[in-house]
C-alpha positions as CSV (number, residue, x, y, z in Angstrom):
1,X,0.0,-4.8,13.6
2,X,3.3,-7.1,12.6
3,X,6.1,-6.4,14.5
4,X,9.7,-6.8,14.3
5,X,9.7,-8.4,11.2
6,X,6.5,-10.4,11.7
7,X,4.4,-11.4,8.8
8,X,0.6,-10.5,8.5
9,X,-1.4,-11.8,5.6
10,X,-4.1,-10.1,4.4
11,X,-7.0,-10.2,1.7
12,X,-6.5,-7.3,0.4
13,X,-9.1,-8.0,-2.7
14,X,-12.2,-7.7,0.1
15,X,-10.0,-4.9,1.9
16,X,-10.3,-2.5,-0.9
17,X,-14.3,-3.9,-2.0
18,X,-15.1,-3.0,2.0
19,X,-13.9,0.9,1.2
20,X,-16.7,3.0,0.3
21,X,-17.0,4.1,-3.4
22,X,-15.1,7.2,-2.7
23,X,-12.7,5.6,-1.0
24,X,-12.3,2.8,-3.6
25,X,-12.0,5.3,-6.4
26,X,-9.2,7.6,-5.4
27,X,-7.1,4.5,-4.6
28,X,-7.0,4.3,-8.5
29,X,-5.1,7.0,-9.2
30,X,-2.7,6.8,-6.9
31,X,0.7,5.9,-7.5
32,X,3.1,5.1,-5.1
33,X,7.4,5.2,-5.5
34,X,9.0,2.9,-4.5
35,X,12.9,3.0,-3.9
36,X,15.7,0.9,-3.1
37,X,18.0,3.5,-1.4
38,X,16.9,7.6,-0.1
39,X,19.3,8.6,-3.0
40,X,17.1,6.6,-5.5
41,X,14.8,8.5,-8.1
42,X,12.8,5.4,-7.6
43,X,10.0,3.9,-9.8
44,X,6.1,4.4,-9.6
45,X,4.0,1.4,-9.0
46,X,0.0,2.0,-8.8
47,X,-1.5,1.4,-5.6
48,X,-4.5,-0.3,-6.6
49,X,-3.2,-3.7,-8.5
50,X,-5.3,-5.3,-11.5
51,X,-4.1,-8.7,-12.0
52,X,-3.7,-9.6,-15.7
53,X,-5.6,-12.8,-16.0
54,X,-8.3,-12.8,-13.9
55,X,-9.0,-8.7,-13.6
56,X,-9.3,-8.8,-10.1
57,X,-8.1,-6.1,-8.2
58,X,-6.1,-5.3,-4.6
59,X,-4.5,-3.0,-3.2
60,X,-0.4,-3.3,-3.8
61,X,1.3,-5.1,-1.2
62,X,4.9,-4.1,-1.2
63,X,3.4,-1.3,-0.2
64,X,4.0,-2.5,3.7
65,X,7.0,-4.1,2.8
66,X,9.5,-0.8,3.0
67,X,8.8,-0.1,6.8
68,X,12.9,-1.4,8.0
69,X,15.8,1.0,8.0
70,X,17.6,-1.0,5.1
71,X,15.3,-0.4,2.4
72,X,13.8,3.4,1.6
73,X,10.2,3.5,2.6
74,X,7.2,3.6,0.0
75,X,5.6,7.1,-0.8
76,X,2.8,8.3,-2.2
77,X,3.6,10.3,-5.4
78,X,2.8,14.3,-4.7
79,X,2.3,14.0,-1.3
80,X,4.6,14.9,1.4
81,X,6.3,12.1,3.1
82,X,4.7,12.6,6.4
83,X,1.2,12.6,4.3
84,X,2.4,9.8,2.8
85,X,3.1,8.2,5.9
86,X,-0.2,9.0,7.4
87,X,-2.0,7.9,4.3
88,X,-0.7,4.0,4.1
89,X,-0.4,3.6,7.9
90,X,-4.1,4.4,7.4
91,X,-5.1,2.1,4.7
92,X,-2.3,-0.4,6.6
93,X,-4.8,-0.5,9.6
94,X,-8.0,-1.0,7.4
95,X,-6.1,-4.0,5.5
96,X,-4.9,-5.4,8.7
97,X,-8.2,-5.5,10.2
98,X,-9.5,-9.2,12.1
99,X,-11.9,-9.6,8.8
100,X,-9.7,-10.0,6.3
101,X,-6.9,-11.9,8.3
């Protein structure tokens, strides 16, 4: 796992084809909020990404990018934040995985 402001890179197209088809469907509907501050309502981003032109999808990368003190972290919509916590560092590991380093 990245540390201390590391950067990872990940494919995180073959990350979400190497879930299982239940796993890869529920990512669909999940939408996570993102903020800039605690106070903020913040904004819903989906978690699974389709880009535009080609219709290829990933999972959402800033995602992992709210783990600092600075920024508020990313949670997912109608779940608690320590679910929502659980949930990404989860799907975090998968992504992170030698394979699609």
């Amino acid at each position: 796992m990245p540390l201390n402001g590391e950067t990872a890179y990940a494919n995180t197209v073959a990350a979400l084809a190497a879930l299982s088809i239940n796993e890869q469907h529920a990512p669909k509907k999940i939408q996570i909020r993102r903020r800039f501050r605690p106070s903020d309502p913040g904004w819903l981003v989906p978690l699974v990404h389709t880009n535009p032109r080609s219709g290829i999808k990933s999972l959402h990368s800033q995602v992992w990018a709210s783990r600092g003190t600075r920024i508020a972290p990313a949670e997912v919509d109608n779940m608690s934040g320590d679910q929502s916590r659980e949930f990404l560092d989860r799907l975090e590991t998968h992504c992170l995985q030698q394979e699609f380093r």
